[in-house]
PyMOL Python script that loads the backbone (N, CA, C, O; Angstrom):
from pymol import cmd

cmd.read_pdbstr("""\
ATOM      1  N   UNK A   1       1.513  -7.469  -3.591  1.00  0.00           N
ATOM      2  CA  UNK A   1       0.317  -7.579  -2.794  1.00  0.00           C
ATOM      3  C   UNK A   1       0.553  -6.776  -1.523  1.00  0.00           C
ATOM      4  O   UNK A   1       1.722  -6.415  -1.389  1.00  0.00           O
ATOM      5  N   UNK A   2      -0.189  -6.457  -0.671  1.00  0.00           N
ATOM      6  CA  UNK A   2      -0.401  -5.737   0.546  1.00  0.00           C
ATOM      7  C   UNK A   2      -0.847  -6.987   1.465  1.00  0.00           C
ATOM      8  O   UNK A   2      -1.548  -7.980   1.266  1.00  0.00           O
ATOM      9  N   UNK A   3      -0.237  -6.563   2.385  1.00  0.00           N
ATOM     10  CA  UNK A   3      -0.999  -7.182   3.761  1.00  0.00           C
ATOM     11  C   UNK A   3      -0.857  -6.448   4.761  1.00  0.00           C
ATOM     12  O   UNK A   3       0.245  -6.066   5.155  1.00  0.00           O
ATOM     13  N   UNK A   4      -1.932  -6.162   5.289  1.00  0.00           N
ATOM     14  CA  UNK A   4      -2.676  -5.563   6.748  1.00  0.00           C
ATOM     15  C   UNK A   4      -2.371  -5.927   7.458  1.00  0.00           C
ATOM     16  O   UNK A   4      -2.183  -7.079   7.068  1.00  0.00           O
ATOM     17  N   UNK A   5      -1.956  -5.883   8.909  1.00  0.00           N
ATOM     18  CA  UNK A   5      -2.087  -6.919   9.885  1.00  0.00           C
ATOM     19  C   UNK A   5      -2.720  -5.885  11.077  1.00  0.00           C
ATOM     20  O   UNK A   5      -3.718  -5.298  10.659  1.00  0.00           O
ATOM     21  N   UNK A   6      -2.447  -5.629  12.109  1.00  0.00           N
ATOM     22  CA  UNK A   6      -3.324  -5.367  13.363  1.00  0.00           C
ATOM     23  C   UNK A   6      -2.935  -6.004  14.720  1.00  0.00           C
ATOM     24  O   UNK A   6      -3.738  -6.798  15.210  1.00  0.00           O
ATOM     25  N   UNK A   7      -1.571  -5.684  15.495  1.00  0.00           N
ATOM     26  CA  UNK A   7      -0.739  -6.285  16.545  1.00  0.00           C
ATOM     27  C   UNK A   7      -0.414  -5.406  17.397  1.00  0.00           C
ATOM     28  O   UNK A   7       0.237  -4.377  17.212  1.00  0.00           O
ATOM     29  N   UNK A   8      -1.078  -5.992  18.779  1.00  0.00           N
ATOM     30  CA  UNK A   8      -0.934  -4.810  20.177  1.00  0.00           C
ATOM     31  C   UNK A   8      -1.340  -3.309  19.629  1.00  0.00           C
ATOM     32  O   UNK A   8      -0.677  -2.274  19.698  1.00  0.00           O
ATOM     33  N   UNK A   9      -2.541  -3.511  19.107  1.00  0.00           N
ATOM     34  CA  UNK A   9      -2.815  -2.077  18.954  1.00  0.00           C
ATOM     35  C   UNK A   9      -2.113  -1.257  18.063  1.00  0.00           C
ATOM     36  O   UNK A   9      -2.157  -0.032  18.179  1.00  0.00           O
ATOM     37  N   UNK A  10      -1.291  -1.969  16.938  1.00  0.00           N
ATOM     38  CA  UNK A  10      -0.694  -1.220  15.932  1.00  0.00           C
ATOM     39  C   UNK A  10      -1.189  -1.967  14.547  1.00  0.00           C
ATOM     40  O   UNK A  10      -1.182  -3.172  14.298  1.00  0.00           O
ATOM     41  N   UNK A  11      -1.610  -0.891  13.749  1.00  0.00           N
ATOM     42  CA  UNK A  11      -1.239  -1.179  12.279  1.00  0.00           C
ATOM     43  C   UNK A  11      -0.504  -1.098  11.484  1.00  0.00           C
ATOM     44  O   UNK A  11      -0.115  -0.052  10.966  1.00  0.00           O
ATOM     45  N   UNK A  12       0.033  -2.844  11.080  1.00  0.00           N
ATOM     46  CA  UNK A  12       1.111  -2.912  10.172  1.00  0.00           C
ATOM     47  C   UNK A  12       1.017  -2.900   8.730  1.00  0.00           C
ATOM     48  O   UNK A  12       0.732  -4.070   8.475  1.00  0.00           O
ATOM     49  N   UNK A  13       1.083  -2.317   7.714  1.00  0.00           N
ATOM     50  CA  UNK A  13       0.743  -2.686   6.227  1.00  0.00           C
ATOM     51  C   UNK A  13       2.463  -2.611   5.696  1.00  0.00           C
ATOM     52  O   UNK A  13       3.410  -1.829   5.769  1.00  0.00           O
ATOM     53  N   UNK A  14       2.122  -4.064   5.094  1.00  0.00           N
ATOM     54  CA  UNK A  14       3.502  -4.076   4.041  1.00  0.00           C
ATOM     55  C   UNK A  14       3.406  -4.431   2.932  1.00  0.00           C
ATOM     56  O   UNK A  14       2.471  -5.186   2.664  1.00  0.00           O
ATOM     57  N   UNK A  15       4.220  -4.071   2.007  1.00  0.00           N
ATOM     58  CA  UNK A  15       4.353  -4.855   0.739  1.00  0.00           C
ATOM     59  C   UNK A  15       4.257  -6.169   0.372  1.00  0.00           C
ATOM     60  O   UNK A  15       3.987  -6.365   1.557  1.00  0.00           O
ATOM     61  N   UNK A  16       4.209  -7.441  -0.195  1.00  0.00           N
ATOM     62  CA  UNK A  16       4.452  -8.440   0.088  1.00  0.00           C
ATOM     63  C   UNK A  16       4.502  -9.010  -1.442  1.00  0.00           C
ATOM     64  O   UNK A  16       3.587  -9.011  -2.266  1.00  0.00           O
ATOM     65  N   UNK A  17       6.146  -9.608  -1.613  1.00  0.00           N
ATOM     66  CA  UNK A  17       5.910 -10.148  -2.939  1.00  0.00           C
ATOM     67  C   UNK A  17       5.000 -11.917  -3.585  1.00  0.00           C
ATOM     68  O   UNK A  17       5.172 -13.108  -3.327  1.00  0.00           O
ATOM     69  N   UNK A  18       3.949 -11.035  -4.593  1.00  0.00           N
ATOM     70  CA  UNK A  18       2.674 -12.087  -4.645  1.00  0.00           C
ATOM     71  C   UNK A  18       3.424 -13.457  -5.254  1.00  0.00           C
ATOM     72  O   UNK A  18       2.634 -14.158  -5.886  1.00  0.00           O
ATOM     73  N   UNK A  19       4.494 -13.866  -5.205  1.00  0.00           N
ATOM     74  CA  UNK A  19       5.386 -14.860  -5.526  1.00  0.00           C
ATOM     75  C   UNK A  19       5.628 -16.099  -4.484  1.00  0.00           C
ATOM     76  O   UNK A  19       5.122 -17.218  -4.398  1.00  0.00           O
ATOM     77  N   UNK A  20       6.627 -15.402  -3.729  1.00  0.00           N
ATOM     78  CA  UNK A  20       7.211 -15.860  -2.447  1.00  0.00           C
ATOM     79  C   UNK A  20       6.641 -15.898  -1.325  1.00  0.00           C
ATOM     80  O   UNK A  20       6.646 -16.851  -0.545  1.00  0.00           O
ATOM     81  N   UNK A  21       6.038 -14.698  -1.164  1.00  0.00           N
ATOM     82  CA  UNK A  21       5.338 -14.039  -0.088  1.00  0.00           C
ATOM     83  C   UNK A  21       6.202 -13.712   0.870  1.00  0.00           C
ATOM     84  O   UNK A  21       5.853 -13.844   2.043  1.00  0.00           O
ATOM     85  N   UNK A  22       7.491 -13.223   0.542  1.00  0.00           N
ATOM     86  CA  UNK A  22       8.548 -12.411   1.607  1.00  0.00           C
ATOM     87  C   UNK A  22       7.942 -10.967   1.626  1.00  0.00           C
ATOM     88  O   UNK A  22       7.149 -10.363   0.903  1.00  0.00           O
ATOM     89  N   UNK A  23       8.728 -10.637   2.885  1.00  0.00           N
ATOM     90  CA  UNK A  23       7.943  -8.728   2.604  1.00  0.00           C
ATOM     91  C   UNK A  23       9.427  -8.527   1.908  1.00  0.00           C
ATOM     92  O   UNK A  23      10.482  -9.146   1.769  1.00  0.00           O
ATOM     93  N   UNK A  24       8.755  -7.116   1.518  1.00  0.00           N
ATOM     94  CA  UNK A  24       9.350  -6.304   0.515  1.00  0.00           C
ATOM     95  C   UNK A  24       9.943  -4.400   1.289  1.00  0.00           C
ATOM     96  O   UNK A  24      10.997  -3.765   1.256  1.00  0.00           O
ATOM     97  N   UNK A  25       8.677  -4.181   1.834  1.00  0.00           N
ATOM     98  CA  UNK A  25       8.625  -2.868   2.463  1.00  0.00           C
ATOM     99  C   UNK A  25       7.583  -2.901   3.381  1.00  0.00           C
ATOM    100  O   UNK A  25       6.577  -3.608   3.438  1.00  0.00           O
ATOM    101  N   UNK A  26       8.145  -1.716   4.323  1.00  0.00           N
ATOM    102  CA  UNK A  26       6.956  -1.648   5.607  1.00  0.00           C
ATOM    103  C   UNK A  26       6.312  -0.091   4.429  1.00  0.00           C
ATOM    104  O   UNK A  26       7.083   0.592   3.755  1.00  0.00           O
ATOM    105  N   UNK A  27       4.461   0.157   4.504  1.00  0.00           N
ATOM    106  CA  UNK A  27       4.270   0.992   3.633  1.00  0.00           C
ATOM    107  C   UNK A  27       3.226   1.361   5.108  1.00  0.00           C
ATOM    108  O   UNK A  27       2.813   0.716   6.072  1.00  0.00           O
ATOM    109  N   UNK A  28       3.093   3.054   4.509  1.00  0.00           N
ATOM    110  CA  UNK A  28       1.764   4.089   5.120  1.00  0.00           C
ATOM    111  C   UNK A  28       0.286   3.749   4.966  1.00  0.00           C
ATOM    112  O   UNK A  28      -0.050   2.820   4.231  1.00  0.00           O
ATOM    113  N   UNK A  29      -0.364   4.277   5.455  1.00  0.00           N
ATOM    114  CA  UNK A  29      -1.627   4.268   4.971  1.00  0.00           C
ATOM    115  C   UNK A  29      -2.075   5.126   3.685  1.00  0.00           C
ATOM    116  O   UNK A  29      -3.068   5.151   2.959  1.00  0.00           O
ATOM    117  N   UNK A  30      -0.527   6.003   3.784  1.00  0.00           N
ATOM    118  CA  UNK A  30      -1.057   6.749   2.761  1.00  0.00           C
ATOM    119  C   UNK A  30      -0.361   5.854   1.080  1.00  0.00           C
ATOM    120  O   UNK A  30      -0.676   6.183  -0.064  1.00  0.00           O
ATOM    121  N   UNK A  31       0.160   5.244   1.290  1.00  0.00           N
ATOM    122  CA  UNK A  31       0.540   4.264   0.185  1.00  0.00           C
ATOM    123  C   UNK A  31      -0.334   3.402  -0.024  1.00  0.00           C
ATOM    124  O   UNK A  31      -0.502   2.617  -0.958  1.00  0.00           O
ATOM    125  N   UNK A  32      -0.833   3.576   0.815  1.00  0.00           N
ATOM    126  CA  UNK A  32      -2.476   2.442  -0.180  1.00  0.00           C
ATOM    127  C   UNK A  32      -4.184   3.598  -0.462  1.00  0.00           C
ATOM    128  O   UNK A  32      -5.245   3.298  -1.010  1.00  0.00           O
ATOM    129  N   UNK A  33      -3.926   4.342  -0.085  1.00  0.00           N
ATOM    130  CA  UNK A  33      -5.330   4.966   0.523  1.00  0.00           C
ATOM    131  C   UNK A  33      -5.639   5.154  -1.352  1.00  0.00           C
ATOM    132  O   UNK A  33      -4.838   5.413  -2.251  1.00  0.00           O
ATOM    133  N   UNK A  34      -6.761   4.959  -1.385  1.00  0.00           N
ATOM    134  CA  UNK A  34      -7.496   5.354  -3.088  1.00  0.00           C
ATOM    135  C   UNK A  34      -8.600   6.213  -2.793  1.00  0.00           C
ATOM    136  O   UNK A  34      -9.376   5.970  -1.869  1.00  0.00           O
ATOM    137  N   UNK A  35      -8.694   7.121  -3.475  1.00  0.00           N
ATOM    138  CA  UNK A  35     -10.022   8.126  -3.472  1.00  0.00           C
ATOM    139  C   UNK A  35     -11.278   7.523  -4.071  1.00  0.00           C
ATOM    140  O   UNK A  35     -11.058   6.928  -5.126  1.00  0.00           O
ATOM    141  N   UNK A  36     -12.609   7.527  -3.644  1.00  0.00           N
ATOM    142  CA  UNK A  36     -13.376   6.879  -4.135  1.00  0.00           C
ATOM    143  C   UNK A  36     -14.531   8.251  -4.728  1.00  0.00           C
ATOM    144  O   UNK A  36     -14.477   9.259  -4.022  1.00  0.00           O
ATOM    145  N   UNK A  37     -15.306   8.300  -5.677  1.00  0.00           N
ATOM    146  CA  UNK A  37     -15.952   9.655  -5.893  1.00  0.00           C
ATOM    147  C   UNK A  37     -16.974  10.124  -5.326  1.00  0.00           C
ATOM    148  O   UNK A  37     -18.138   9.724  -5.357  1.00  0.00           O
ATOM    149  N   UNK A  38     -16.316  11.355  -4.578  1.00  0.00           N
ATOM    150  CA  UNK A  38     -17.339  12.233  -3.364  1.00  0.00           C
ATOM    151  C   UNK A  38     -16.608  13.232  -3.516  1.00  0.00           C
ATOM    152  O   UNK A  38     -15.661  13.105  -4.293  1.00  0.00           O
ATOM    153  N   UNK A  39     -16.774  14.307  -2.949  1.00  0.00           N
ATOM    154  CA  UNK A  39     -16.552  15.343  -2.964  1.00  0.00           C
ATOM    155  C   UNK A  39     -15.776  15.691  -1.475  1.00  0.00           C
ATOM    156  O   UNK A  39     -15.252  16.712  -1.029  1.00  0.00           O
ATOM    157  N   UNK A  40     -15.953  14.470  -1.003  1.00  0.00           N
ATOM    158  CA  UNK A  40     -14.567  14.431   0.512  1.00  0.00           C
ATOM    159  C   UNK A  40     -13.196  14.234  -0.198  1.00  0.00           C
ATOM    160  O   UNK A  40     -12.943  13.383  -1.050  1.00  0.00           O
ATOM    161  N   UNK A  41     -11.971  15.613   0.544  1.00  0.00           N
ATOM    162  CA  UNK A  41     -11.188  15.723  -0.359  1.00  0.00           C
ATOM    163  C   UNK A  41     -10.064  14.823   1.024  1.00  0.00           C
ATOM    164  O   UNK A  41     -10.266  14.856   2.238  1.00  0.00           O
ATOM    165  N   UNK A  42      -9.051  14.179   0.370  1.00  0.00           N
ATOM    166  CA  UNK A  42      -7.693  13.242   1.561  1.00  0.00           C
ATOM    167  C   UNK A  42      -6.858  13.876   1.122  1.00  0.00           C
ATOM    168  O   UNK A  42      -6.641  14.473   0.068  1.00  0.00           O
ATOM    169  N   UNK A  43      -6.137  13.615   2.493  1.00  0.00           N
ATOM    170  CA  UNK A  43      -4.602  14.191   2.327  1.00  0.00           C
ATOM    171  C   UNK A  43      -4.043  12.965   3.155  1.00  0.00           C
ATOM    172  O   UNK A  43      -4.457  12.135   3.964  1.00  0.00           O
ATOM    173  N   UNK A  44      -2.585  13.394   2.348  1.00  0.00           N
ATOM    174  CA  UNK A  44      -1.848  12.482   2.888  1.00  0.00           C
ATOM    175  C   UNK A  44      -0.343  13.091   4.172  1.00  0.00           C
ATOM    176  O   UNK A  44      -0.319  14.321   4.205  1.00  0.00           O
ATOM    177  N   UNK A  45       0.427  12.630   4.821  1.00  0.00           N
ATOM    178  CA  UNK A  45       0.530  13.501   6.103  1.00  0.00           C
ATOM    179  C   UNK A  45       1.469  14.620   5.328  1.00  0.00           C
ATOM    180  O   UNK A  45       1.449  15.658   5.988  1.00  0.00           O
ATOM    181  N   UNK A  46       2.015  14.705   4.535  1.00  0.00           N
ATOM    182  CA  UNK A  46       2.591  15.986   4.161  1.00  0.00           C
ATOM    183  C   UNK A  46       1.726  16.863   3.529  1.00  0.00           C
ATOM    184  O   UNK A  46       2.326  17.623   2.769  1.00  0.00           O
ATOM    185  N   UNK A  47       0.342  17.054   3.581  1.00  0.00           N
ATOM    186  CA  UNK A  47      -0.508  17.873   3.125  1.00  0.00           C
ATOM    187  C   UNK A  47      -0.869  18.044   1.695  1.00  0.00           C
ATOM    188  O   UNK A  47      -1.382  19.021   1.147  1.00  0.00           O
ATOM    189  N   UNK A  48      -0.438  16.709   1.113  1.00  0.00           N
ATOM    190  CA  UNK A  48      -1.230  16.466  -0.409  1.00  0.00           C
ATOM    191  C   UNK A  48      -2.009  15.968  -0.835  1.00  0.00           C
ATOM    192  O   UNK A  48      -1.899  14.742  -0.822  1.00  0.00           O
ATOM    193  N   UNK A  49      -3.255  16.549  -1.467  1.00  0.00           N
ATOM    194  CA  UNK A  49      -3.921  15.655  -1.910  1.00  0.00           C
ATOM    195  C   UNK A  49      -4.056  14.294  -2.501  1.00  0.00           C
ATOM    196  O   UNK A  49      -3.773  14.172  -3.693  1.00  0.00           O
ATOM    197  N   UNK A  50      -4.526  13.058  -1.693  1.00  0.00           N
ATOM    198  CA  UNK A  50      -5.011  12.172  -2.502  1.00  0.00           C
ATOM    199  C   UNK A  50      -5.374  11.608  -3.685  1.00  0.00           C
ATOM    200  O   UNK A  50      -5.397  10.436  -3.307  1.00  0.00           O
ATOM    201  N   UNK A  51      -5.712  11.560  -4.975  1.00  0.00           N
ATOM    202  CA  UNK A  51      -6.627  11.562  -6.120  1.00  0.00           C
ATOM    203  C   UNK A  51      -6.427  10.342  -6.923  1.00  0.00           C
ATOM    204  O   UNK A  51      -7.059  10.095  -7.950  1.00  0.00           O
ATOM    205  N   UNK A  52      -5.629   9.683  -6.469  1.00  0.00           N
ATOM    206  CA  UNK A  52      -5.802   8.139  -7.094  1.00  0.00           C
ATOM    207  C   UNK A  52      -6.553   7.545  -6.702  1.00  0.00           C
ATOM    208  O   UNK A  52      -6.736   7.401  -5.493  1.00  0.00           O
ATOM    209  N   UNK A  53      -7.410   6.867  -7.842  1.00  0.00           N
ATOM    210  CA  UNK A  53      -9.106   5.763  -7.697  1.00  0.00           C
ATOM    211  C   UNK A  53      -8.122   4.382  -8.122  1.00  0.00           C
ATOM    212  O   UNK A  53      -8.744   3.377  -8.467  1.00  0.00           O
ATOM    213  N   UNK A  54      -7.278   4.346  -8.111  1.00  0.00           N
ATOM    214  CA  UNK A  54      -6.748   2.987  -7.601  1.00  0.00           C
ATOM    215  C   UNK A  54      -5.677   2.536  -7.600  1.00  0.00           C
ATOM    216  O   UNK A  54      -4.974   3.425  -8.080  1.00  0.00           O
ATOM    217  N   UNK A  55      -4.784   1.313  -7.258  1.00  0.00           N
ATOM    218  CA  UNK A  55      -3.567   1.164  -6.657  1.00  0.00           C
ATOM    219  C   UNK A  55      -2.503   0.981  -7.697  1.00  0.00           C
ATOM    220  O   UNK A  55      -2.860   0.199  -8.578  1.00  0.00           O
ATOM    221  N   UNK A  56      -1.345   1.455  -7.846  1.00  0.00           N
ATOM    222  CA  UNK A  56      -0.724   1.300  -8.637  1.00  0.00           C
ATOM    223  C   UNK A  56      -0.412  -0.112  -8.420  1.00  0.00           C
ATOM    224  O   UNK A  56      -0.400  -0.836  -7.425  1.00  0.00           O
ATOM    225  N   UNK A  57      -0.002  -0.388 -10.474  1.00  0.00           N
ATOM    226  CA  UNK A  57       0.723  -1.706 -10.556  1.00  0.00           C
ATOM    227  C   UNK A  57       1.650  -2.347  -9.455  1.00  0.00           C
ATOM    228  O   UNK A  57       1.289  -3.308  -8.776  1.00  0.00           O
ATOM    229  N   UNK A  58       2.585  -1.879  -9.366  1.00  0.00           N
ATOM    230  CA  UNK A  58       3.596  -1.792  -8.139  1.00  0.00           C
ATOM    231  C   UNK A  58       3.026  -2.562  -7.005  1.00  0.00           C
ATOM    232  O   UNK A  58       3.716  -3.375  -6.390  1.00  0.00           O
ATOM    233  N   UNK A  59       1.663  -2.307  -6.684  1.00  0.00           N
ATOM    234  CA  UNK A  59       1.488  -1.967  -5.556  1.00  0.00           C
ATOM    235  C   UNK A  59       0.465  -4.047  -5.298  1.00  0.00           C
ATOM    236  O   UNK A  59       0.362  -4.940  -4.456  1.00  0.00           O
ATOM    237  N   UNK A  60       0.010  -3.703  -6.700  1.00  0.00           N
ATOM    238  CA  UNK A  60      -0.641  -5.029  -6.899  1.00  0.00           C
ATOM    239  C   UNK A  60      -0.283  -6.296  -7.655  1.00  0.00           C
ATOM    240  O   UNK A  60      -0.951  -7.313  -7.842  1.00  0.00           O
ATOM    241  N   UNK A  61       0.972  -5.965  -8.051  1.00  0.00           N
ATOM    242  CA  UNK A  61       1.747  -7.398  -8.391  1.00  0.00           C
ATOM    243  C   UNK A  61       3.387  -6.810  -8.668  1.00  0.00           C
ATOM    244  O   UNK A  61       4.084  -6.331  -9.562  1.00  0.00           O
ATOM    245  N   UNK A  62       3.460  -7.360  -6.714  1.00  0.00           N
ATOM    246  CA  UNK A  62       4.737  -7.481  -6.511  1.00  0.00           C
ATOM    247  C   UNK A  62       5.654  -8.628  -6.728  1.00  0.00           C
ATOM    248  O   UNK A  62       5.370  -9.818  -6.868  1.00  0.00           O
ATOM    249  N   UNK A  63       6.730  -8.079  -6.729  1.00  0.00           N
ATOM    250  CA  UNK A  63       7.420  -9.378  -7.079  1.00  0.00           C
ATOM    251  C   UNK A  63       9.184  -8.819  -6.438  1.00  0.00           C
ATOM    252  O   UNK A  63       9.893  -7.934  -6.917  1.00  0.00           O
ATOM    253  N   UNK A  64       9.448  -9.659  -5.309  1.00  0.00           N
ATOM    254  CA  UNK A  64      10.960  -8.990  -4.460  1.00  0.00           C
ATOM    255  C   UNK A  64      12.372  -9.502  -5.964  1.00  0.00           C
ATOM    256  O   UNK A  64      12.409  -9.756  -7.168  1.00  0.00           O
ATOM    257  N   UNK A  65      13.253  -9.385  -4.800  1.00  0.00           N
ATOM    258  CA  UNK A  65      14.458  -8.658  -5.913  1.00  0.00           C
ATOM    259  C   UNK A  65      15.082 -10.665  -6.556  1.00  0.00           C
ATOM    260  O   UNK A  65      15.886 -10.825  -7.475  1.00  0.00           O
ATOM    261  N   UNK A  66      14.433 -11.835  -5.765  1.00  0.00           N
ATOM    262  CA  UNK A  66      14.817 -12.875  -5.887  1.00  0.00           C
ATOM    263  C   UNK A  66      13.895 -13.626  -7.113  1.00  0.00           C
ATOM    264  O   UNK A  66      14.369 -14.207  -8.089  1.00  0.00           O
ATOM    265  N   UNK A  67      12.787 -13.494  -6.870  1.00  0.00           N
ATOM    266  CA  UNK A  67      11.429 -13.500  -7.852  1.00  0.00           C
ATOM    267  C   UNK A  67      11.527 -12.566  -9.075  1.00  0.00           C
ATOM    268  O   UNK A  67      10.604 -12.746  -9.868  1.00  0.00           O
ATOM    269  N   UNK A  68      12.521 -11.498  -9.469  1.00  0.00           N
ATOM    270  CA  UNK A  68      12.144 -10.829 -10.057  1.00  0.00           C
ATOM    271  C   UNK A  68      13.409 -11.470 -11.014  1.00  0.00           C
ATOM    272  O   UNK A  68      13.244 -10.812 -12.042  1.00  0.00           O
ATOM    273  N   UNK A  69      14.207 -12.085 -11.197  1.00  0.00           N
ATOM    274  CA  UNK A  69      15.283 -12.554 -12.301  1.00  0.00           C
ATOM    275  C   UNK A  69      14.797 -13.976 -12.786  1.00  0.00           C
ATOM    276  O   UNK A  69      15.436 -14.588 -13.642  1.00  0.00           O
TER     277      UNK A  69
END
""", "prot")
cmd.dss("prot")
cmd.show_as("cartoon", "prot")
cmd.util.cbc("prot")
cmd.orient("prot")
């Protein structure tokens, strides 16, 4: 799972395993960002295109290294 948060003016997004609910990883915006269909093209900060319409498995059922045996 992902969680957002929003503290002193910073955005935090991390991983979070949908189990336990420990974090897992601190992630980008560009690790979540999904393309939706328009003809507005994203990049991500090393200058690659975007083109995933949605989040990888990974990304939506986590599970950390204690949850996972």
């Amino acid at each position: 799972m992902i969680k957002v948060q929003f503290k002193d003016g910073q955005q935090i997004i991390k991983k979070i395993c949908n189990h336990c609910g420990c974090d897992i990883s601190d992630l980008e915006i560009e690790d979540i960002m999904v393309k939706k269909p328009s003809d507005m093209r994203v990049y991500d900060k090393n200058g690659n295109e975007i083109t995933r319409t949605e989040l990888p498995k990974e990304l939506t059922d986590c599970k950390c290294e204690t949850c996972n045996d």
